[in-house]
C-alpha positions as CSV (number, residue, x, y, z in Angstrom):
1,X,64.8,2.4,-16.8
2,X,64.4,-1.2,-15.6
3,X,63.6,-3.3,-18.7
4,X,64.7,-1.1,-21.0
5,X,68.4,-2.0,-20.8
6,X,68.0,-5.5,-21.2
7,X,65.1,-5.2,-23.6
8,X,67.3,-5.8,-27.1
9,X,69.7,-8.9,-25.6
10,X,65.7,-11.0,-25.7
11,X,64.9,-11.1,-29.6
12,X,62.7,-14.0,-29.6
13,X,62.7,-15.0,-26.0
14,X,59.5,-16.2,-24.7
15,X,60.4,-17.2,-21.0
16,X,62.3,-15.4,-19.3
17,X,63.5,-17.2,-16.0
18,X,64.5,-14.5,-12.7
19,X,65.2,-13.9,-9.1
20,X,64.8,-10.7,-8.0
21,X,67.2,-8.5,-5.6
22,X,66.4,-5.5,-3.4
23,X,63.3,-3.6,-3.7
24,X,62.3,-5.2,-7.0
25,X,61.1,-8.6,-5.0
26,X,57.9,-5.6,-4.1
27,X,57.5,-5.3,-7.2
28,X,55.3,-7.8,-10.1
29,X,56.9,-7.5,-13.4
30,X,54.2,-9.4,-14.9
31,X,52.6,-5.6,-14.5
32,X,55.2,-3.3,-16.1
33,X,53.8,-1.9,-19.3
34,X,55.6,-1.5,-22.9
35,X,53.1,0.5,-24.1
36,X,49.5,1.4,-23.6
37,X,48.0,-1.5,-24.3
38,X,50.8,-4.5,-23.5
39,X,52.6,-5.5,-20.5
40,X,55.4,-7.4,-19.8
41,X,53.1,-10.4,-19.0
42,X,51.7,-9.8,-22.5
43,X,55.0,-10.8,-24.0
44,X,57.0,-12.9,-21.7
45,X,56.3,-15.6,-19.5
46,X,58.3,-14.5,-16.5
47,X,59.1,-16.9,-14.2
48,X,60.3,-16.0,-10.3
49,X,62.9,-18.3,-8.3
50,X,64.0,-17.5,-4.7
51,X,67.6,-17.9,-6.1
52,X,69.3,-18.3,-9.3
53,X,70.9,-21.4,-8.1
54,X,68.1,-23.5,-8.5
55,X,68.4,-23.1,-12.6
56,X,71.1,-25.2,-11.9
57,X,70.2,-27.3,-9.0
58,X,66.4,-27.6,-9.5
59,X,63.8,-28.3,-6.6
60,X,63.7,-32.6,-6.3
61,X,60.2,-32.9,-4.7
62,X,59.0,-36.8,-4.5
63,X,55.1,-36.3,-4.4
64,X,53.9,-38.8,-1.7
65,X,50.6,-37.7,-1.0
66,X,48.2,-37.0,-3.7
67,X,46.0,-34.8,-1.4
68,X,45.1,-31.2,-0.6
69,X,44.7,-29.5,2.8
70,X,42.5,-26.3,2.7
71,X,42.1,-23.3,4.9
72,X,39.4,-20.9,4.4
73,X,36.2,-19.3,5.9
74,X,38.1,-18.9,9.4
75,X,36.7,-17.5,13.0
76,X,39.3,-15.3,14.3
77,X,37.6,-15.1,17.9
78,X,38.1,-17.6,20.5
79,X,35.5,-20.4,20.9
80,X,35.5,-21.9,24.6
81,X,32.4,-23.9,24.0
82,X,34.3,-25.7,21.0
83,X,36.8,-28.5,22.0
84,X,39.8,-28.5,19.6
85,X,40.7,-32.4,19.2
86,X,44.0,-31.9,17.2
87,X,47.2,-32.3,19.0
88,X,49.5,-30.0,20.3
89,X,52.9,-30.0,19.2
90,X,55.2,-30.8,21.6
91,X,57.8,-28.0,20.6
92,X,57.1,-24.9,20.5
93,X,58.9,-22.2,18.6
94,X,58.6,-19.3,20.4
95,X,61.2,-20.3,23.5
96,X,60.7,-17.6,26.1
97,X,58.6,-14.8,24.4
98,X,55.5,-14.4,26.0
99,X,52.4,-13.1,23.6
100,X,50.2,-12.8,26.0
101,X,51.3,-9.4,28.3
102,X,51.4,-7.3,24.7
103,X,50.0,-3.7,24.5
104,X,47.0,-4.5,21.4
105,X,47.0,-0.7,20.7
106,X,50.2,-1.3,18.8
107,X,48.5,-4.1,16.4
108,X,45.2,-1.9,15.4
109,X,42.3,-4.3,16.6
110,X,41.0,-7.3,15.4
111,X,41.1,-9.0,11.9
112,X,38.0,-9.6,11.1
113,X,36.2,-12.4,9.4
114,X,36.4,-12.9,5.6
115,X,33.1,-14.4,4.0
116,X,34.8,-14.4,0.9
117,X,37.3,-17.2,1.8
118,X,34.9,-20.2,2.7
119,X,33.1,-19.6,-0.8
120,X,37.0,-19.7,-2.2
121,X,37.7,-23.0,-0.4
122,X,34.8,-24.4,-1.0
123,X,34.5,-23.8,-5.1
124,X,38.5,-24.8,-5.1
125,X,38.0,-28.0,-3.0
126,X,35.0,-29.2,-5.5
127,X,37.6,-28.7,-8.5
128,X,40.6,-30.6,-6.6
129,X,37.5,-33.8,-6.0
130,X,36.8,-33.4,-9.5
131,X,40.6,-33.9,-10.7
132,X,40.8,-37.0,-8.0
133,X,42.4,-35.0,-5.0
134,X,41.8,-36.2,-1.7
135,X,40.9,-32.9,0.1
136,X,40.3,-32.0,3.9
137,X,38.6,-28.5,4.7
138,X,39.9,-26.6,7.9
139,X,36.8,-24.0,8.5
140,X,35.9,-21.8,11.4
141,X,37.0,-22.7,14.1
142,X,38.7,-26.1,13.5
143,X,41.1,-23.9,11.1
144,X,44.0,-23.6,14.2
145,X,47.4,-23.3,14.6
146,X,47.9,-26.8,16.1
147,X,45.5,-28.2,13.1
148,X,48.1,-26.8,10.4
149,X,51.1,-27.6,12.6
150,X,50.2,-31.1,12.7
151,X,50.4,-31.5,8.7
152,X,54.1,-30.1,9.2
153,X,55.2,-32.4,11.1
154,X,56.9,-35.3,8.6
155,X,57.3,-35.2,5.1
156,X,54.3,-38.2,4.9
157,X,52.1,-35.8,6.4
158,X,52.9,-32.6,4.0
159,X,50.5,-32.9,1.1
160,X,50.5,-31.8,-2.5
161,X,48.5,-28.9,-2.1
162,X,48.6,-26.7,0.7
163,X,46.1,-23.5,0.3
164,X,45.4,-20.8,3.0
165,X,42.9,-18.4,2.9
166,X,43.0,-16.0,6.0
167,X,44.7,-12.9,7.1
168,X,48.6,-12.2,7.1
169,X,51.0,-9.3,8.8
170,X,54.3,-8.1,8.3
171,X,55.6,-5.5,10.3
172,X,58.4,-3.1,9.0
173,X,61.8,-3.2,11.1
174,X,61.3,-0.8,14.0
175,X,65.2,-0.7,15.4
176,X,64.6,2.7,16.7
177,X,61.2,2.3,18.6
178,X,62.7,-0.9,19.6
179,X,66.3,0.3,21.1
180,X,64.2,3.3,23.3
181,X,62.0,0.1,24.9
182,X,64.6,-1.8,25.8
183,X,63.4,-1.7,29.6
184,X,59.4,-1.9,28.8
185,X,59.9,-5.0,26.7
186,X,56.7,-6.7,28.2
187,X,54.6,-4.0,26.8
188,X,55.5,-3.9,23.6
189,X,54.5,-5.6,20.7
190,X,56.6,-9.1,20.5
191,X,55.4,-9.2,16.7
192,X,55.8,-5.5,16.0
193,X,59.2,-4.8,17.7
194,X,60.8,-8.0,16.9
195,X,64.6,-7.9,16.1
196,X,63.9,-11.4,14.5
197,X,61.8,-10.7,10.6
198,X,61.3,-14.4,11.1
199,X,58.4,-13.2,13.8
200,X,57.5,-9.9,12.3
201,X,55.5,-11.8,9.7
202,X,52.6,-14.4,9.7
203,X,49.6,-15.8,9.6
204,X,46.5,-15.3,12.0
205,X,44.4,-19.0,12.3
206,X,41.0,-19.3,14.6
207,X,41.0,-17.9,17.5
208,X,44.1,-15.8,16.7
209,X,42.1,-12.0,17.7
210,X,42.3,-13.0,21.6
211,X,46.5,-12.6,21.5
212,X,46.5,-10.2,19.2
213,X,44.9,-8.1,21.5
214,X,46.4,-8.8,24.0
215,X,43.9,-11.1,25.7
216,X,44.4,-14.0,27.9
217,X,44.2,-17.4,25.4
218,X,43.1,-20.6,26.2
219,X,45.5,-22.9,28.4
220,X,47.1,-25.5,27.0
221,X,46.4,-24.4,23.3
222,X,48.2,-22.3,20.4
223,X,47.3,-18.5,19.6
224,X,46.4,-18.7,16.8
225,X,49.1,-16.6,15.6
226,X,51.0,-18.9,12.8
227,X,54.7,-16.9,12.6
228,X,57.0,-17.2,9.8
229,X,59.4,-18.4,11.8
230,X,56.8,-21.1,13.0
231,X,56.5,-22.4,9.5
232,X,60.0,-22.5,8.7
233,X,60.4,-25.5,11.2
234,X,57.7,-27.4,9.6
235,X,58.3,-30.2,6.8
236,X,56.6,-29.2,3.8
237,X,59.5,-31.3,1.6
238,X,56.8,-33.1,-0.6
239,X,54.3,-30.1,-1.1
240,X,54.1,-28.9,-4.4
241,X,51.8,-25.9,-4.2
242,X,51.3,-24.0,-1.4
243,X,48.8,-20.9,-1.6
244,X,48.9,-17.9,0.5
245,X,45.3,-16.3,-0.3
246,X,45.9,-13.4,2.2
247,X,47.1,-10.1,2.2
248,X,50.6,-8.9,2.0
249,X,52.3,-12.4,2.6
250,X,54.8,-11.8,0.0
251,X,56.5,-9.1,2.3
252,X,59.2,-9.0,4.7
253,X,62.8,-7.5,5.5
254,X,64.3,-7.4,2.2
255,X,67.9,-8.6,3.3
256,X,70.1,-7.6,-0.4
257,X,70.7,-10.4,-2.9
258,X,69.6,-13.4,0.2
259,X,66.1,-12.5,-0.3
260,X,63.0,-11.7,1.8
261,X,62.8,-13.0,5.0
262,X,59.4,-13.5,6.0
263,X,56.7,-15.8,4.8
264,X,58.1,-16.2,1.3
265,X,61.6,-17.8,3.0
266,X,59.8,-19.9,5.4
267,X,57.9,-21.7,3.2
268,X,60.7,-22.1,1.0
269,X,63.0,-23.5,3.8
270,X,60.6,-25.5,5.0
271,X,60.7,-27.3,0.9
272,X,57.6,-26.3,-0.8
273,X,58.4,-25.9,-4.7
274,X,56.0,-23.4,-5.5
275,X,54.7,-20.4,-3.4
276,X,51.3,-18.1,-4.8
277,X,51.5,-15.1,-2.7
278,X,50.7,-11.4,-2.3
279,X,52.2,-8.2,-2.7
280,X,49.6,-6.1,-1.3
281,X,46.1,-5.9,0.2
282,X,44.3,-7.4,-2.8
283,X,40.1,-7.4,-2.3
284,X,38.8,-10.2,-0.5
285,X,37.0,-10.8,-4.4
286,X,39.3,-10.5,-6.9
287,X,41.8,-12.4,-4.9
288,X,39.0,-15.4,-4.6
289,X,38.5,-14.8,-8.1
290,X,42.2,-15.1,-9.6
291,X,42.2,-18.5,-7.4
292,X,39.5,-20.2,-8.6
293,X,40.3,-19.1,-12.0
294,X,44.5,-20.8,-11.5
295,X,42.9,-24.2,-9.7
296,X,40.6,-24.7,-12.5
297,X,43.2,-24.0,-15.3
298,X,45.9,-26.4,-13.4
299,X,43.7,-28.9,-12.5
300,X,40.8,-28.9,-15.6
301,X,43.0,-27.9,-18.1
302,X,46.3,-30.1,-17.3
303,X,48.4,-26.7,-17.6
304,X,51.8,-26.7,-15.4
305,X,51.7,-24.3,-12.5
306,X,53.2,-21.3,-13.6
307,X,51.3,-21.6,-17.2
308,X,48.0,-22.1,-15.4
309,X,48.6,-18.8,-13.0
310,X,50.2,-16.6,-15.9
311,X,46.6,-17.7,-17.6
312,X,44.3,-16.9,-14.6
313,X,46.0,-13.0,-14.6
314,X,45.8,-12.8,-18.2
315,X,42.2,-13.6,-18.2
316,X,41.6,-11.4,-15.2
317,X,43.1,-8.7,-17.2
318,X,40.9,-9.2,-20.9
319,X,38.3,-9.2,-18.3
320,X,38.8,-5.7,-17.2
321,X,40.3,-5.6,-14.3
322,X,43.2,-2.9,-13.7
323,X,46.5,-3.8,-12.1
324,X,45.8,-3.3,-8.7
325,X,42.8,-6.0,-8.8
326,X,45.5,-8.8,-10.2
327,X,49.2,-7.8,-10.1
328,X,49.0,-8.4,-6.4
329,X,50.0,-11.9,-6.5
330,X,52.5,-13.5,-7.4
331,X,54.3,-17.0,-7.9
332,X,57.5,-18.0,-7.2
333,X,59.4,-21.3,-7.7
């Protein structure tokens, strides 16, 4: 019912260039099948933009910085014996919502720590020194919210690649639940019960478990929990790549044709060109897998973007691997 009708009007099209509306941006094309052995991805390269306007106004990005930031292999408990040297911003985004008075029962514990991602960083990060990347690793806990903050702050700071392996949340639109608590708002969850999508989805960075449940944090420091809305005030205007190697950062409140509103549209208004995220909870190893796979087909094998990822699911796929292990992620322009 959904490619079908268009099927006949792409005779001899190759690339096919799209921005999705509705319910289809949860859904990766690349993954619909034509028959039992051929997808769409088999057939098509199929290209996502956040709006069709950029066909006609393309993405001007001015590459200043021929660098890579990486976050990956990240301690989501607090540290007190571990002094964090970066900076803190001077504005914070959260104006007068306190995370700190939250009920944690209504976040599900703790996120726990993913042994996968450091192995991810650190294969990636030996590929970007090979191609002549400058590269700087954010680990444990020296991966924080004021450390990625600070790379946001100008457009001389924001470098080519930016790549983020850790956990990420998105919270469905609870208008109900939120309307009966109007007069309890201090023990409810800020990120759960959130009006605002903007703050219903995020990141977590180091020491991010104490606020989450609902813990007293460090004084004078970040959470640790990185919000979209957060991000969407950084300046990411001359990053070219960022990479989103956590789970379920491609959702948000689907808001008609203006798009998702989440991490997808805070990365985009804060100006990074391209955007790898995911769709849903894709394992720990086959999401490490499809990244090392893109980095060293972009980088090794002088592929554009989209051709190098659109190579790295296609092998995953000859390789065995059934939809759910690969269709998870996506890119979009």
């Amino acid at each position: 019912m959904l490619w079908k009708p268009i099927e006949k009007e792409l005779v001899g099209i190759k690339t096919i260039y799209f921005s999705p509306s509705g319910l289809l941006h949860r859904i990766n094309l690349d993954a619909i099948p034509l028959s039992e052995t051929e997808t769409l991805a088999d057939k098509y390269q199929l290209i996502e933009f956040g709006s069709t306007r950029q066909l006609v106004v393309p993405t001007q990005i001015k590459i200043v910085n021929n660098d890579a930031v990486l976050f990956g292999g990240i301690q989501f408990e607090q540290d007190t014996a571990i002094q964090n040297n970066e900076p803190l911003i001077a504005s914070r985004s959260r104006g007068e919502l306190s995370f700190n008075s939250i009920d944690s029962t209504l976040r599900g514990g703790s996120w726990n720590y993913l042994a996968g991602t450091e192995l991810e960083v650190n294969a990636i990060e030996k590929m970007m020194r090979t191609a002549g990347l400058k590269t700087n690793i954010k680990k444990g806990y020296n991966a924080t919210e004021e450390a990625f903050k600070n790379i946001g702050v100008n457009n001389s700071n924001a470098p080519k690649i930016l790549h983020i392996a850790t956990h990420g949340y998105f919270f469905q639109d609870l208008k109900e639940s939120r309307q009966s608590s109007v007069d309890s708002r201090q023990d409810v969850s800020v990120f759960k019960m959130s009006e605002y999508p903007m703050l219903r989805s995020g990141l977590i960075m180091a020491g991010g478990n104490a606020a989450w449940q609902g813990k007293q944090t460090l004084d004078g420091r970040e959470d640790g929990i990185l919000t979209a809305y957060e991000i969407s005030q950084m300046n990411l205007s001359n990053t070219e790549l960022v990479v989103l190697s956590a789970c379920e950062t491609g959702l948000g409140d689907i808001q008609g044709n203006e798009g998702v509103y989440g991490l997808q549209r805070a990365f985009k208004i804060a100006g990074a060109k391209y955007l790898i995220m995911s769709l849903w909870q894709v394992p720990d190893k086959q999401t490490s897998l499809l990244m090392t796979t893109f980095y060293k087909k972009w980088l090794e094998g002088k592929m554009t973007i989209p051709d190098a990822f659109h190579a790295a699911q296609k092998e995953l796929r000859e390789v065995g691997l059934d939809p759910y292990q690969w269709a998870g992620v996506v890119l979009v322009e």
